[in-house]
N, C-alpha and C positions, 0 to 999 in steps of 0.2 A: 479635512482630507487634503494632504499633500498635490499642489499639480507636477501632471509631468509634463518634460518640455517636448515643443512639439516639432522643436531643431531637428534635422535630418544631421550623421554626420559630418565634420566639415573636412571634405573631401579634397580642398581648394589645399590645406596648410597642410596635408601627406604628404612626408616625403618618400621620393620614390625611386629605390634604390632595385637593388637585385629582387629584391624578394617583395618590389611591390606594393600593393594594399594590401594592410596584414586585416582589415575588417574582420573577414570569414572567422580567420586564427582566432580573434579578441569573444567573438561571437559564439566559436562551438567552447572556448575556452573558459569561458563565462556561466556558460548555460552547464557545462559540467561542476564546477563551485557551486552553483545556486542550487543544485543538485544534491550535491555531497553532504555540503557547507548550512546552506542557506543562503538566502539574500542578503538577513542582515550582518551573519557571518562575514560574510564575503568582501575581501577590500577590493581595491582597485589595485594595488600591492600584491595581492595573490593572485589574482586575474594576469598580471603581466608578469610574474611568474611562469604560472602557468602556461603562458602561450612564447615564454623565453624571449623577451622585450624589456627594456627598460620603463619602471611605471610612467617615467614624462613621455615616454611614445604613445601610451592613450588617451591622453590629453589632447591629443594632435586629430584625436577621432570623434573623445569624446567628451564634454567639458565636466559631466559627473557620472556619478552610478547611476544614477536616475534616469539620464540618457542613455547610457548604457541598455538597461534594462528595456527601453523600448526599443533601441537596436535589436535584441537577443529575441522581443516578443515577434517583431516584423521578421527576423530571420525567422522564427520557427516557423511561423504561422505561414510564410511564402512556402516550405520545406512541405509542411500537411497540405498545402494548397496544388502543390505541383503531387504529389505524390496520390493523392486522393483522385485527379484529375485523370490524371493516367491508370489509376486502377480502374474507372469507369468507363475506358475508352473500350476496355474488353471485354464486360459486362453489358449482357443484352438488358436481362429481365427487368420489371424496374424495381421490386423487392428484393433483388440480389442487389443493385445502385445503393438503394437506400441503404441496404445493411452493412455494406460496406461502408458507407458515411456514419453509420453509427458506431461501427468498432470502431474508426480510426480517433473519433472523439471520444470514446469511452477508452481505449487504449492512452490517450495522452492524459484523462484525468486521475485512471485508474492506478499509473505506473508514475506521475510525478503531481501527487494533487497539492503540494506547495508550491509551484513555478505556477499551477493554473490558478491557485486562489493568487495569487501573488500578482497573476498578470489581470485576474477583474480587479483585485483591490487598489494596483498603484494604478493602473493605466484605463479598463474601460469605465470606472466611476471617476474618472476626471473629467472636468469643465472642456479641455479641449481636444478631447478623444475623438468627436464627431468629424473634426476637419485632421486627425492626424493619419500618417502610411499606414497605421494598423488597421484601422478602422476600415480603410477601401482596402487593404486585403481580405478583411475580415468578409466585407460583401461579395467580393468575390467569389470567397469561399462557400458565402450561405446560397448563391447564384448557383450551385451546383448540385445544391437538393431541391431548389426553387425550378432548375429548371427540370429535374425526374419528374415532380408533382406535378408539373405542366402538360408533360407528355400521356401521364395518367391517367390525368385530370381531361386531356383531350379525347383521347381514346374510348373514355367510360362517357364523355358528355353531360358531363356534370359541371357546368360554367357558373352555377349558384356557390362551389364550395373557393371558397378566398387561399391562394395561394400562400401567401403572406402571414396566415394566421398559423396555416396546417405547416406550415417552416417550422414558427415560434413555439406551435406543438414538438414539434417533437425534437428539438433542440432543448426547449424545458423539459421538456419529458425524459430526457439522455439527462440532464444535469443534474434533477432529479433523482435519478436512479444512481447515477454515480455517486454521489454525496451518501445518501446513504449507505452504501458499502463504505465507504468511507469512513461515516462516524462510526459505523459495527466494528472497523478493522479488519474486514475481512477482504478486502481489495485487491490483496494479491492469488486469491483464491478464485475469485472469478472468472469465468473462460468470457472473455469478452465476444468472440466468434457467435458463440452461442448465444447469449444475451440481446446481441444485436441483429439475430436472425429474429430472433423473436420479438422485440422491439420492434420489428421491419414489416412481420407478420402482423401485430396488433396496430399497428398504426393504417397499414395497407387496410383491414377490416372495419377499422373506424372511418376512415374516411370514404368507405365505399367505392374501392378500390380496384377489390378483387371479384373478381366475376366467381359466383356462383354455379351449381349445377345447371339450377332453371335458368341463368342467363347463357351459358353454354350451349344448352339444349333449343334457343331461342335463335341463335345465330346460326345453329345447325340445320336451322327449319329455313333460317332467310335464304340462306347460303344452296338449300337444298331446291329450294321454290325459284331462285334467280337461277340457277344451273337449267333444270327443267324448263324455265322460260325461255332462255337463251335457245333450248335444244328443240322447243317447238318453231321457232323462230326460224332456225337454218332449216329444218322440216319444210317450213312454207318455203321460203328462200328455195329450194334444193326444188319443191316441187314445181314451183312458179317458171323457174330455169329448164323443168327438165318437158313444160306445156308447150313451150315457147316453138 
């Protein structure tokens, strides 16, 4: 297995004229060929085509395609990272969180599943993935279901069930499910909105998540008994006041 390099552009030898760091330019220009093309299609000669540069300008960014390619994985991955982050900031429930973290994954597998086998085969199965920028956005990003399951996980007081595990759940469990449509072919048929509510629903259920009637009907009775207690309470108070 090929490594990939764990170089960061070299941002130091850009030159930088009117128009700048063309990075972004090389980045959405790239990730569209890998798209179209494919990866191994894809030169570095059509890449700086495509973003209207001369090919020795991306040299100046990037020293091959391989680096490249980690560029283009770090750009998307910040892209899902920022975008997913902000879709949760409006979202109360935590099964509507979650569901939305699972289309947005099952959306990027379902609509380009050669850029995502592409990015575990060259990049998270390498030797220096662990220390490279993808990697810590990558946790980032899994920090954002880690932290729903927390809040869920606090709320129900369930402190025996492992955060960490119930992630790896259902990230397998998405990859899973995607792959399969995948090898059927039928991938583009799937309403991912849908699939991922329900992914959201079956996950929330397994991990004992979702409150039930009789737990409803339990808090109803706390809630109903502490109310009452409260209200004998100013009773005494009110009469203790009004002996005086």
């Amino acid at each position: 297995m090929p490594r990939s390099s764990a170089r960061s552009p070299r941002s130091e030898t850009v030159p930088r004229g009117k128009r700048g760091d063309r990075s972004a330019d090389i980045f959405k220009a790239a990730r569209r060929l890998f798209v179209e093309k494919g990866w191994e299609s894809t030169t570095m000669a059509d890449i700086a085509a495509e973003c209207g540069i001369a090919e020795g300008t991306i040299y100046l960014y990037f020293q091959s395609k391989r680096e490249l390619i980690n560029g283009v994985a770090v750009y998307w991955s910040e892209q899902l990272l920022e975008t997913t982050a902000a879709q949760l900031a409006v979202v109360e429930q935590t099964v509507d969180k979650i569901a939305v973290i699972i289309q947005n994954q099952l959306n990027f597998m379902l609509r380009y599943p050669d850029i995502y086998f592409l990015f575990f085969r060259e990049i998270r199965t390498t030797a220096d993935y662990a220390t490279s920028k993808l990697h810590d956005v990558n946790r980032r990003y899994t920090e954002l279901l880690k932290n729903c399951l927390a809040q869920a996980v606090k709320r129900r007081d369930t402190a025996d069930l492992s955060i960490s595990v119930m992630r790896d759940m259902v990230y397998g469990g998405v990859e899973h499910v995607g792959w399969a449509h995948i090898v059927r072919g039928d991938a583009e048929k799937v309403d991912a909105a849908q699939l991922a509510r329900q992914l959201a629903n079956s996950y929330m259920k397994a991990f004992g998540l979702v409150e039930s009637v009789s737990d409803l009907d339990a808090r109803l009775t706390r809630i109903e008994r502490a109310v009452e207690t409260s209200l004998e309470r100013i009773a005494d108070l009110a009469g203790a006041a009004a002996r005086r």
